[in-house]
Biopython code that builds the backbone (N, CA, C, O; Angstrom):
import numpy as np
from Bio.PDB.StructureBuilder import StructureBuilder

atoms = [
    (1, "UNK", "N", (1.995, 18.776, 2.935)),
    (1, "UNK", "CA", (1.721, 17.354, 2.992)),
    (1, "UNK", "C", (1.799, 16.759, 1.592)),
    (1, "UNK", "O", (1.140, 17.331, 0.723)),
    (2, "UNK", "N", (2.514, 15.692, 1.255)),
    (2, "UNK", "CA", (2.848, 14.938, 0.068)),
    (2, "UNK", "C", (1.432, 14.184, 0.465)),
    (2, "UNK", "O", (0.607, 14.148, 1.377)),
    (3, "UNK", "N", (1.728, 13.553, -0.948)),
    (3, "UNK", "CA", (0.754, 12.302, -1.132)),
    (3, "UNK", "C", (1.363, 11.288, -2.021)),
    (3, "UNK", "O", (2.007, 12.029, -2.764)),
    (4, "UNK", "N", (1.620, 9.917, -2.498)),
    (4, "UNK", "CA", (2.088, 9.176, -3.326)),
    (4, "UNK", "C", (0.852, 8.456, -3.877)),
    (4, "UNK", "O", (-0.243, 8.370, -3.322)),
    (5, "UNK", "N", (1.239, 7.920, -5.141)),
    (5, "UNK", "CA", (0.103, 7.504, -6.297)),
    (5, "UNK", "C", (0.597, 6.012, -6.420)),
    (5, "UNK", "O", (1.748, 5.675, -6.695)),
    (6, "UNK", "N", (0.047, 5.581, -6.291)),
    (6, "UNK", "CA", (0.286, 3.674, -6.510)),
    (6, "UNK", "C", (-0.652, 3.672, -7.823)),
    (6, "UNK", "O", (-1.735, 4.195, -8.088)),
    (7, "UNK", "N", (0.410, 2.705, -8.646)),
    (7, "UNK", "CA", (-0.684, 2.699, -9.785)),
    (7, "UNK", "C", (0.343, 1.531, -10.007)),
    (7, "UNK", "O", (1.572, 1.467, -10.058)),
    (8, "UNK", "N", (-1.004, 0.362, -10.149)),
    (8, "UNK", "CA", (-0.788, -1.347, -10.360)),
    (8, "UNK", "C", (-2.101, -1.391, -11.809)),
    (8, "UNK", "O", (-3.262, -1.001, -11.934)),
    (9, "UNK", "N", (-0.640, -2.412, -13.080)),
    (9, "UNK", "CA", (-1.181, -2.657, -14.007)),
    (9, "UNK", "C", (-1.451, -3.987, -13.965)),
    (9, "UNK", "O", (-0.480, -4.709, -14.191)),
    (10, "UNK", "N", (-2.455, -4.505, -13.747)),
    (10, "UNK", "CA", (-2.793, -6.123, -14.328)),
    (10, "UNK", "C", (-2.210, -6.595, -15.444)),
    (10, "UNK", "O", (-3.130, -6.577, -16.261)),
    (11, "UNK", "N", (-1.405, -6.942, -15.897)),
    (11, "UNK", "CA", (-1.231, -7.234, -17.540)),
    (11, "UNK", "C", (-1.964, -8.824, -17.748)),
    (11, "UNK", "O", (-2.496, -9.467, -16.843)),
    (12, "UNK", "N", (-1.856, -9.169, -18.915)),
    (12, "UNK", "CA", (-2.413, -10.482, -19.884)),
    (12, "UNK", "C", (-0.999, -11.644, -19.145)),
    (12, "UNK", "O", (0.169, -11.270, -19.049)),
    (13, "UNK", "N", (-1.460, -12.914, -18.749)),
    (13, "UNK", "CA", (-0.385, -13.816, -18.590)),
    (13, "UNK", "C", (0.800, -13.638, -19.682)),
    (13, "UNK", "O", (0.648, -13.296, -20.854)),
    (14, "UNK", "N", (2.053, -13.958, -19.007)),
    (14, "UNK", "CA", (2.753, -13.931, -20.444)),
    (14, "UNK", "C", (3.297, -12.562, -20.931)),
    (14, "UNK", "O", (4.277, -12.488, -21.671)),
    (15, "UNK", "N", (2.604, -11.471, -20.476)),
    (15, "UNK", "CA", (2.905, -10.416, -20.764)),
    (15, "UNK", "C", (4.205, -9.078, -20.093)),
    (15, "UNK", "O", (4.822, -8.108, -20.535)),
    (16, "UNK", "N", (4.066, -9.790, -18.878)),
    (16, "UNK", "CA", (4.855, -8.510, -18.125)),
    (16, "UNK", "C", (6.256, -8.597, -18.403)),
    (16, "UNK", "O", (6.959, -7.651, -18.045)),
    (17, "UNK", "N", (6.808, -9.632, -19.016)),
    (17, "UNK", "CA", (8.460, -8.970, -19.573)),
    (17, "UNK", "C", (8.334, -7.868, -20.340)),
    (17, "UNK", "O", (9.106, -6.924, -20.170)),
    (18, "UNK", "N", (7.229, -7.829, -21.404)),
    (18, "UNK", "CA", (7.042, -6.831, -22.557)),
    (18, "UNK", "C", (7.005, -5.480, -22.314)),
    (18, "UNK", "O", (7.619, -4.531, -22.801)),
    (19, "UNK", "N", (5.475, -5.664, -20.771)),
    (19, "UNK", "CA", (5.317, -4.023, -20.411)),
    (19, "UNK", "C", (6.601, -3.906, -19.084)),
    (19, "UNK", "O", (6.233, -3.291, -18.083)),
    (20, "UNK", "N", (7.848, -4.394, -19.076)),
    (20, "UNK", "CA", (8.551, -3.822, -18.162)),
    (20, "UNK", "C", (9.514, -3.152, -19.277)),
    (20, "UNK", "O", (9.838, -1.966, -19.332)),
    (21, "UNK", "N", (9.943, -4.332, -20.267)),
    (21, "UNK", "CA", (10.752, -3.643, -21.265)),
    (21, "UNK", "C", (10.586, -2.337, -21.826)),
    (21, "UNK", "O", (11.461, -1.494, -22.029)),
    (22, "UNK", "N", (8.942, -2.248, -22.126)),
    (22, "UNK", "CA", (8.689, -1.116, -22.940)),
    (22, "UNK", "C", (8.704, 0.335, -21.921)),
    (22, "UNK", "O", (8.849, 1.497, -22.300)),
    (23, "UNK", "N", (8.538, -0.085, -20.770)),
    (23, "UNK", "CA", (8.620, 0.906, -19.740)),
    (23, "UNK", "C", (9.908, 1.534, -19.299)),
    (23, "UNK", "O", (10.119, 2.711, -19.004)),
    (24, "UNK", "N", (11.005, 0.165, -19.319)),
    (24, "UNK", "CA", (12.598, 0.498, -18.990)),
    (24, "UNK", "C", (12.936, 1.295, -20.803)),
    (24, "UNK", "O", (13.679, 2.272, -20.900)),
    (25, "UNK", "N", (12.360, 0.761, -21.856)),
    (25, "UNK", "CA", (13.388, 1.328, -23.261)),
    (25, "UNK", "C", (12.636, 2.801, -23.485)),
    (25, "UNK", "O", (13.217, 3.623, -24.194)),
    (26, "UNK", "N", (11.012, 3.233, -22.731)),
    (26, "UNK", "CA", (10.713, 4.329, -23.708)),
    (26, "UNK", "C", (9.664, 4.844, -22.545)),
    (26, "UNK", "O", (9.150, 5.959, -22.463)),
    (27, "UNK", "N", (9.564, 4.177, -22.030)),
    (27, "UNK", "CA", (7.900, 4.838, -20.779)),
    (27, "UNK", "C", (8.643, 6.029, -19.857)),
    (27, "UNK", "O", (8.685, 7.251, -20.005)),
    (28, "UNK", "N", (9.296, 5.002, -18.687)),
    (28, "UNK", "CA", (9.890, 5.431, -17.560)),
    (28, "UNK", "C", (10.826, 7.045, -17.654)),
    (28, "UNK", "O", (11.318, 7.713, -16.744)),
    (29, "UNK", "N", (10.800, 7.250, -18.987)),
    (29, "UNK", "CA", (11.444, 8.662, -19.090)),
    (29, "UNK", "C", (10.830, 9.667, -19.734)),
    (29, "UNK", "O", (11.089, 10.870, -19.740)),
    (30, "UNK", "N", (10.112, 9.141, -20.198)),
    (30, "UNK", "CA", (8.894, 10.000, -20.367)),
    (30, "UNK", "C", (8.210, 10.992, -18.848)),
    (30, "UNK", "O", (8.162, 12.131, -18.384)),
    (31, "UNK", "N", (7.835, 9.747, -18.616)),
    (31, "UNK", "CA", (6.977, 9.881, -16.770)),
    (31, "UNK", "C", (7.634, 10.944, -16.131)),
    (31, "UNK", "O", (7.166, 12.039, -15.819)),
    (32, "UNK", "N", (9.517, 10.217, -15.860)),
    (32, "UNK", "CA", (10.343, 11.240, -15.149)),
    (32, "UNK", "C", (10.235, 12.760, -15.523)),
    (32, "UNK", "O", (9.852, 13.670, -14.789)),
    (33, "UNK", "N", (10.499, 12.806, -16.337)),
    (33, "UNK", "CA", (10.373, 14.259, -17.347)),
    (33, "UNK", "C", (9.123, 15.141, -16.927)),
    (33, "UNK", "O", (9.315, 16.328, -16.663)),
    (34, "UNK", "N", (8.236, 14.765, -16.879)),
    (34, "UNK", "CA", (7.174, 15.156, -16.372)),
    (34, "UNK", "C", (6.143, 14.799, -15.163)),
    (34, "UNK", "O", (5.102, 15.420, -14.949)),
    (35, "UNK", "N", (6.501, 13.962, -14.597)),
    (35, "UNK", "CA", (5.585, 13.852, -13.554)),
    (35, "UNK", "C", (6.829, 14.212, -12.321)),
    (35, "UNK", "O", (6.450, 14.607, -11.219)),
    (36, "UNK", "N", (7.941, 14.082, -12.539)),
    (36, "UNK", "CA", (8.613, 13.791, -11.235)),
    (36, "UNK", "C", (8.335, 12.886, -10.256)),
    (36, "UNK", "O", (7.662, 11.864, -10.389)),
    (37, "UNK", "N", (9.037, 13.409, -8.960)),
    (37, "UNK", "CA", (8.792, 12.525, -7.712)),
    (37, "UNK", "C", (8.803, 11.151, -8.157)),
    (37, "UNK", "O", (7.857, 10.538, -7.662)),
    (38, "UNK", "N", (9.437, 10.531, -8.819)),
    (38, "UNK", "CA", (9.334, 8.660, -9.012)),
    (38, "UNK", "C", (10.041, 8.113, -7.901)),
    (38, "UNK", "O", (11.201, 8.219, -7.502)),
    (39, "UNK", "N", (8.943, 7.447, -7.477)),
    (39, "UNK", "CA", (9.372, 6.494, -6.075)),
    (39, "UNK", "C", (9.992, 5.375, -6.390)),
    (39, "UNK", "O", (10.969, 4.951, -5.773)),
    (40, "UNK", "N", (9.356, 4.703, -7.580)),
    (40, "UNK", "CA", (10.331, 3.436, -7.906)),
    (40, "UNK", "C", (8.944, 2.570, -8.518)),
    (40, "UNK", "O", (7.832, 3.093, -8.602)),
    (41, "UNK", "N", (9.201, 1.364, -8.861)),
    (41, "UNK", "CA", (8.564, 0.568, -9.992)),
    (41, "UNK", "C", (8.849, -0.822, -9.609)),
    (41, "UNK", "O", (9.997, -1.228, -9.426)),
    (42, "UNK", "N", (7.712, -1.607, -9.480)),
    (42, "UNK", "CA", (7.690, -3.067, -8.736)),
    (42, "UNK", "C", (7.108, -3.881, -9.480)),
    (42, "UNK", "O", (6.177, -3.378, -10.109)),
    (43, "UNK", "N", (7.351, -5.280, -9.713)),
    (43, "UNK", "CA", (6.488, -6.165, -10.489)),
    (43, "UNK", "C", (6.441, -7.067, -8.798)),
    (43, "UNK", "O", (6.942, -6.608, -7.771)),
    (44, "UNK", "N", (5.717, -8.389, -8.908)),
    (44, "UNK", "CA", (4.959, -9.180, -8.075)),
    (44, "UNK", "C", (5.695, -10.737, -8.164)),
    (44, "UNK", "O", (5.600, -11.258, -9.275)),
    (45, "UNK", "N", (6.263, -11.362, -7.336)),
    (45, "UNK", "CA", (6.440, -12.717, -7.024)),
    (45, "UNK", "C", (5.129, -13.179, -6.067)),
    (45, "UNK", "O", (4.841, -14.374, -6.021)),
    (46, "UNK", "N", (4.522, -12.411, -5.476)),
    (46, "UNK", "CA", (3.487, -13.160, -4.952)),
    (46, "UNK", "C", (2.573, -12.195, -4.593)),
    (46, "UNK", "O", (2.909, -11.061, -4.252)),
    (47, "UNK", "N", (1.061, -12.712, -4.670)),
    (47, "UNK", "CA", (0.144, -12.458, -4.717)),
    (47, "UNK", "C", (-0.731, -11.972, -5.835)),
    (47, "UNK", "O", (-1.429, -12.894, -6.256)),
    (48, "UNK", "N", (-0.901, -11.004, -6.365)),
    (48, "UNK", "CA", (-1.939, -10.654, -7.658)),
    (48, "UNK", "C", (0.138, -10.787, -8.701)),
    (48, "UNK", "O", (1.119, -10.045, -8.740)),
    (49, "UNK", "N", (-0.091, -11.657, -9.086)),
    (49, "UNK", "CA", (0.657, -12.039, -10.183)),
    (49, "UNK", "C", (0.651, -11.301, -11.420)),
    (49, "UNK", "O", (-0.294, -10.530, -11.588)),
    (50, "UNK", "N", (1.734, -11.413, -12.527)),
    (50, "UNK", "CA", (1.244, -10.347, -13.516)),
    (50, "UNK", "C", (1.207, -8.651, -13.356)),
    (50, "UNK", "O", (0.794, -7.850, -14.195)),
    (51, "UNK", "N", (1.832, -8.329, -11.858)),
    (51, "UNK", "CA", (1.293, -6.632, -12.317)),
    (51, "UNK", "C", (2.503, -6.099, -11.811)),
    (51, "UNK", "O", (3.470, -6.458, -11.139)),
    (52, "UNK", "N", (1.970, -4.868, -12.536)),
    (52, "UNK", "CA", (3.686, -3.893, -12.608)),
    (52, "UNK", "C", (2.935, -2.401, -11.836)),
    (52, "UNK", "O", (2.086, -1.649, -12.314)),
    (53, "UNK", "N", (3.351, -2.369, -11.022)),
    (53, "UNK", "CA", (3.063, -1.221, -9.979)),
    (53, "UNK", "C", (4.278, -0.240, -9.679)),
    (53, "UNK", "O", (5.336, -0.637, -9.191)),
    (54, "UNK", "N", (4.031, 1.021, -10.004)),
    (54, "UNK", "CA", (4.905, 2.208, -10.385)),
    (54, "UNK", "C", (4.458, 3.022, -8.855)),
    (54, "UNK", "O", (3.324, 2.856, -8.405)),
    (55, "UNK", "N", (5.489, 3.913, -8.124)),
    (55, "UNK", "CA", (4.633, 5.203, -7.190)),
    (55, "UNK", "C", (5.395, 6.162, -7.695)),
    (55, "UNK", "O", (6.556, 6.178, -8.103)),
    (56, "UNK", "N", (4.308, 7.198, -7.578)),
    (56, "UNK", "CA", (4.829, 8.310, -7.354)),
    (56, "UNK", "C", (4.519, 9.580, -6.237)),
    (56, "UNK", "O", (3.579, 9.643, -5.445)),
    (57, "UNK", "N", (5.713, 10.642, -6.460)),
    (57, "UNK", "CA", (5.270, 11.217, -4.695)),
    (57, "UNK", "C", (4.760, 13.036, -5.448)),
    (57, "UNK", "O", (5.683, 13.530, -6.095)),
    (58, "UNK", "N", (4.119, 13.469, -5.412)),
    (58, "UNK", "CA", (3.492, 14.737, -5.609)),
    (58, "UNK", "C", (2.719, 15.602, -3.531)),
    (58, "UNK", "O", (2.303, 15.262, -2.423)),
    (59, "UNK", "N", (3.067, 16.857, -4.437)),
    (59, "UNK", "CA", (3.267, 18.165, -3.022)),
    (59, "UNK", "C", (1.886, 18.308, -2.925)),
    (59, "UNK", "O", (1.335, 18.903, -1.999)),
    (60, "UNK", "N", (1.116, 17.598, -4.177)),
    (60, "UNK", "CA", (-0.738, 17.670, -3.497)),
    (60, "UNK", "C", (-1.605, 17.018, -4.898)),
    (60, "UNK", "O", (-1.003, 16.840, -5.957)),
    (61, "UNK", "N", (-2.842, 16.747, -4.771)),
    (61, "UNK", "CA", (-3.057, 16.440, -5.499)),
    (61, "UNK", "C", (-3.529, 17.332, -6.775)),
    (61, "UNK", "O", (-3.784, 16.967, -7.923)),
    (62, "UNK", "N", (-3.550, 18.282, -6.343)),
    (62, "UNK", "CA", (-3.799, 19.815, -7.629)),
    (62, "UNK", "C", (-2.405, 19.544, -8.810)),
    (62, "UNK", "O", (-2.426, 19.575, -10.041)),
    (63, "UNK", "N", (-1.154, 19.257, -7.770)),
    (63, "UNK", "CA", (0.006, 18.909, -8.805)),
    (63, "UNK", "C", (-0.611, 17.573, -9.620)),
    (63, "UNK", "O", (-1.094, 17.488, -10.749)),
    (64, "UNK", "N", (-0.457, 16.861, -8.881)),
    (64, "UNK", "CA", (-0.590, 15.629, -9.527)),
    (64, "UNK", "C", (-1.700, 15.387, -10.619)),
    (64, "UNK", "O", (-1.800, 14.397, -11.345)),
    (65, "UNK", "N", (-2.537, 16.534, -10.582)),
    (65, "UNK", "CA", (-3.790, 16.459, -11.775)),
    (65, "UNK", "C", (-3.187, 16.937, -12.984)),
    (65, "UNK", "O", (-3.367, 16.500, -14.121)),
    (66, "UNK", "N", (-2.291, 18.087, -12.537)),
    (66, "UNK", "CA", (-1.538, 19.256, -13.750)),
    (66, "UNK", "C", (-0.463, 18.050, -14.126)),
    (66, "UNK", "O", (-0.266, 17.910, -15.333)),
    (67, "UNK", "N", (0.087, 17.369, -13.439)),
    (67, "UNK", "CA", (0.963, 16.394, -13.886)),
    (67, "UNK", "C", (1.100, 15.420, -15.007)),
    (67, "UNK", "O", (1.936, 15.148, -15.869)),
    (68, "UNK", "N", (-0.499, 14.864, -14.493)),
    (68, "UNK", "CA", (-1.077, 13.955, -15.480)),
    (68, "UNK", "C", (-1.408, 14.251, -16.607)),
    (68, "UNK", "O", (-1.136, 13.579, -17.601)),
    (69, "UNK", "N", (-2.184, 15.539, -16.595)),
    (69, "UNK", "CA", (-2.850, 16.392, -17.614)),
    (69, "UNK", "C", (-1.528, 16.716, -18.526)),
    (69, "UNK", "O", (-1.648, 16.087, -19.578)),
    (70, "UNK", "N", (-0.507, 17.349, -18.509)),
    (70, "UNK", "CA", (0.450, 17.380, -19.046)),
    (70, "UNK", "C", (1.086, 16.048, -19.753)),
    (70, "UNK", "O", (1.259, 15.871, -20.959)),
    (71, "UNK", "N", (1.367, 15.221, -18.747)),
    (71, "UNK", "CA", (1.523, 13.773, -19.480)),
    (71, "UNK", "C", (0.783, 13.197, -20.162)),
    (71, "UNK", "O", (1.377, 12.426, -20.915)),
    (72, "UNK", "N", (-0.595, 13.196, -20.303)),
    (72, "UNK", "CA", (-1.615, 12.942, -21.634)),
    (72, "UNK", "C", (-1.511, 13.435, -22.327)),
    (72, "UNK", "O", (-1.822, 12.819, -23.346)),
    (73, "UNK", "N", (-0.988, 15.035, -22.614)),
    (73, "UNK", "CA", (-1.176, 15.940, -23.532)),
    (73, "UNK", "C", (-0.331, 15.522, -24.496)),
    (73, "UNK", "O", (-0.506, 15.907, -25.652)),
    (74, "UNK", "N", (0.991, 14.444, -24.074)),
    (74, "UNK", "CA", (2.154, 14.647, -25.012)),
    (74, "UNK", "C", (2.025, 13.555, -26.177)),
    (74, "UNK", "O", (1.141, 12.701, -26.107)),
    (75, "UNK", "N", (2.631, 13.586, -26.903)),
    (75, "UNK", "CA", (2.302, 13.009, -28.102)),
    (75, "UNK", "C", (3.015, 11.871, -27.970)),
    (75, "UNK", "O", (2.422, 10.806, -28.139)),
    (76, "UNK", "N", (4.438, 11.873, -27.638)),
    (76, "UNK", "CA", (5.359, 10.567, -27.682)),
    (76, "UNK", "C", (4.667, 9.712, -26.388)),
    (76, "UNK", "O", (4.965, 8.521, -26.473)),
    (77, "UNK", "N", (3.982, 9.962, -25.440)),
    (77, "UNK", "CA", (3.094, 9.162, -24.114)),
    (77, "UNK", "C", (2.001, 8.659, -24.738)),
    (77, "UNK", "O", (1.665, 7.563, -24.289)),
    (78, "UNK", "N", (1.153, 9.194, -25.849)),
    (78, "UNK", "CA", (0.213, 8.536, -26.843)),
    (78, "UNK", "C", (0.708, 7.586, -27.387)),
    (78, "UNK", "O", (0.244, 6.517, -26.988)),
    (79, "UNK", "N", (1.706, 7.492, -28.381)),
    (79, "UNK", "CA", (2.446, 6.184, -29.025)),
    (79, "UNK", "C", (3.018, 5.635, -27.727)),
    (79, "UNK", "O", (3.375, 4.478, -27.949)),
    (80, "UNK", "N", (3.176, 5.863, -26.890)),
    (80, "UNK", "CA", (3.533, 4.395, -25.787)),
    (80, "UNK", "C", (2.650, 3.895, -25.167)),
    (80, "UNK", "O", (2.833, 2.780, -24.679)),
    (81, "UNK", "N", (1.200, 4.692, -24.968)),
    (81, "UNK", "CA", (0.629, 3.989, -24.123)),
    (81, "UNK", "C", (-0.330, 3.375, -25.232)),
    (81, "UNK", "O", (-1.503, 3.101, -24.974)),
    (82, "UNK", "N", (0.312, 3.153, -26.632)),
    (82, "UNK", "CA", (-0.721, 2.175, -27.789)),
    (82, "UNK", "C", (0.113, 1.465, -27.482)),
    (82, "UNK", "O", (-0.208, 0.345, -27.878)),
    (83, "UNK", "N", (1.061, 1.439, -26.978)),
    (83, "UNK", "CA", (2.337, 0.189, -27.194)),
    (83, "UNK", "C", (2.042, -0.610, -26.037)),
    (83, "UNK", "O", (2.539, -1.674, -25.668)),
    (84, "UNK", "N", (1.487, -0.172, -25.728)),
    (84, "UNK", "CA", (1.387, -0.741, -23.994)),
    (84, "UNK", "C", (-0.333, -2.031, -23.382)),
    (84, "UNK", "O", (-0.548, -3.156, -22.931)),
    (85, "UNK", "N", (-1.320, -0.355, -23.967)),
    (85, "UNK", "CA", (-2.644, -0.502, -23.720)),
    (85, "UNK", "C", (-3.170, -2.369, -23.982)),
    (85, "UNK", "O", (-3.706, -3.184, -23.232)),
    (86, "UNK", "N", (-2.639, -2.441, -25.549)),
    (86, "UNK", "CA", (-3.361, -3.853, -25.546)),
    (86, "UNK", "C", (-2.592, -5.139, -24.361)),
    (86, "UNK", "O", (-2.891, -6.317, -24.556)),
    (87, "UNK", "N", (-1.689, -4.802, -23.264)),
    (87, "UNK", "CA", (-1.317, -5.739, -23.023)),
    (87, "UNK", "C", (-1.791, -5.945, -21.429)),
    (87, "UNK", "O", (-1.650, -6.993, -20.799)),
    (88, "UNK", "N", (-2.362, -4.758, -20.941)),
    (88, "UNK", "CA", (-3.104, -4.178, -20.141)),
    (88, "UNK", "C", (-4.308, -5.084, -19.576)),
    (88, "UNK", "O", (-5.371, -4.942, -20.181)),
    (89, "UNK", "N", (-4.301, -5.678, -18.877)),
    (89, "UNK", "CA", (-6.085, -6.224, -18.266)),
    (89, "UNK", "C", (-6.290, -5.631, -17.429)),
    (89, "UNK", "O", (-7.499, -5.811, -17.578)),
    (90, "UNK", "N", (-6.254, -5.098, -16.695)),
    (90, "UNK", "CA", (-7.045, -4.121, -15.393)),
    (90, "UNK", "C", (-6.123, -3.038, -14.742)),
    (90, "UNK", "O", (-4.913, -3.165, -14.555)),
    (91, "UNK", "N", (-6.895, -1.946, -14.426)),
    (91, "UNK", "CA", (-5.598, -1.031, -14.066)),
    (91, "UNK", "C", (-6.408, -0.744, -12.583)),
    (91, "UNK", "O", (-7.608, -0.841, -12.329)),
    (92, "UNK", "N", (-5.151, -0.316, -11.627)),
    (92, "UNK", "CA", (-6.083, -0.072, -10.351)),
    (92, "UNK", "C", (-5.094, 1.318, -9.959)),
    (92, "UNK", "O", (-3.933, 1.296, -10.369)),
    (93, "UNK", "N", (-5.527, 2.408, -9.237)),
    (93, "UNK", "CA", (-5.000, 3.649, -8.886)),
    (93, "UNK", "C", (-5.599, 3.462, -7.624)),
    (93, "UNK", "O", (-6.693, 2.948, -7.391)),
    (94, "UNK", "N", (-4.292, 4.203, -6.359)),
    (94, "UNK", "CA", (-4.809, 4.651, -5.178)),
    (94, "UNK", "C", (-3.693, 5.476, -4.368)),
    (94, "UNK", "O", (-2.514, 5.148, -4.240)),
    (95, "UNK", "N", (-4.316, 6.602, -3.857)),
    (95, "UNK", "CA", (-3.761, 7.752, -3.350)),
    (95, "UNK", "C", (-3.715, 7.282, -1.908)),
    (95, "UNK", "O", (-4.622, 6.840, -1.203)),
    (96, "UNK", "N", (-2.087, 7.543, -1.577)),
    (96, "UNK", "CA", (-1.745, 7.270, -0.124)),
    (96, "UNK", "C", (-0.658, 8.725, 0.029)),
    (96, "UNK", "O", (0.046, 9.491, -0.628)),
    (97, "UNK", "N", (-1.271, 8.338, 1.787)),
    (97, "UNK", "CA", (-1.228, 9.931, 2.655)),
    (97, "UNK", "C", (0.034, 9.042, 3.741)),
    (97, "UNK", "O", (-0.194, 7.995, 4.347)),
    (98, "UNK", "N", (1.141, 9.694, 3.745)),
    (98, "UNK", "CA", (2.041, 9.120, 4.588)),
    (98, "UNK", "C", (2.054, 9.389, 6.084)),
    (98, "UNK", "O", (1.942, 10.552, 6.471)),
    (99, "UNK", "N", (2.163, 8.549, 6.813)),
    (99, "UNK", "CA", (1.495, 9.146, 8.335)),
    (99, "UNK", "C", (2.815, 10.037, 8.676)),
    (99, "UNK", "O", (3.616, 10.364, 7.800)),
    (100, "UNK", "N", (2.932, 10.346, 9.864)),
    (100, "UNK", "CA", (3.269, 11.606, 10.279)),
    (100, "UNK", "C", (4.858, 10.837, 10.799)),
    (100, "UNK", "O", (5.697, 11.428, 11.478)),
    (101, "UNK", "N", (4.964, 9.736, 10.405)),
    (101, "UNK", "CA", (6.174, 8.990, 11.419)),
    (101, "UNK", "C", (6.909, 8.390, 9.734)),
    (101, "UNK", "O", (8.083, 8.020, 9.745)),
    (102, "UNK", "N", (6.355, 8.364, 8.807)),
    (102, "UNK", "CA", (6.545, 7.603, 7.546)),
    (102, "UNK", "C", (7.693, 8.297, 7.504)),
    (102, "UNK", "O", (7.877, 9.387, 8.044)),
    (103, "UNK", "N", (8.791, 7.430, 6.611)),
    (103, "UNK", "CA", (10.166, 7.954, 5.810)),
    (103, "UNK", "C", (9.866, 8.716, 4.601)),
    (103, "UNK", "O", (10.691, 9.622, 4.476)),
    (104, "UNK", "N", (8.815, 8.691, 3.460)),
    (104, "UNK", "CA", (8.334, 9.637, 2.759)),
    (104, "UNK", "C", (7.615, 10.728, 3.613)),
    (104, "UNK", "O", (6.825, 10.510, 4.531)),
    (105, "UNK", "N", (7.960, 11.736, 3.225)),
    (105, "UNK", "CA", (7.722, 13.071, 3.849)),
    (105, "UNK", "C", (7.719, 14.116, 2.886)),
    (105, "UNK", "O", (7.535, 15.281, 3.240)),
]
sb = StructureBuilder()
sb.init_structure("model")
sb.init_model(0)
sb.init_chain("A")
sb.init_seg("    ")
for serial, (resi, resn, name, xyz) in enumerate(atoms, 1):
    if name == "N":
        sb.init_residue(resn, " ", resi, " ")
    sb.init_atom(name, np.array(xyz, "f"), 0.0, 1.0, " ", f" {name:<3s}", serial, name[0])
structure = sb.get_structure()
């Protein structure tokens, strides 16, 4: 059983060209490299405005801890996520379980 990770960044008005750029020139390959499974990467025309919401798909969540843990560890993910952090207003994470009929599998 997979699981996928929704992770929606609030950014500062004004801000989300910056954290998409910095994500398309130096983030987004970072992530790949190590987290795998990238589902894809969304910003918002309507509703919570401002946020840039990334998924990803992991074989359980034991991966997805070693995943992360690995991706903190690295040094070039430290200098991006200073590049990033101040532009940041609220971050929200949530683990979804694909039902048994879902196209992720």
């Amino acid at each position: 059983m997979i699981i996928i990770e929704q992770r929606d960044y609030h950014v500062h008005t004004g801000k989300l060209p910056e954290l998409v750029r910095l994500y398309g020139d130096e983030g987004i390959t970072i992530q790949q490299e190590v987290l795998g499974g990238f589902v894809g990467a969304f910003t918002t025309d309507i509703g919570a405005l401002s946020t840039y919401t990334s998924m990803w798909r992991y074989d359980s969540f034991a991966q997805r801890e070693e995943r992360r843990a690995a991706l903190m560890a690295r040094d070039d993910w430290k200098a991006f996520m200073g590049k990033i952090q101040p532009l940041i207003h609220t971050q929200q994470n949530r683990i979804l379980t694909p039902t048994p009929f879902s196209a992720l599998q």
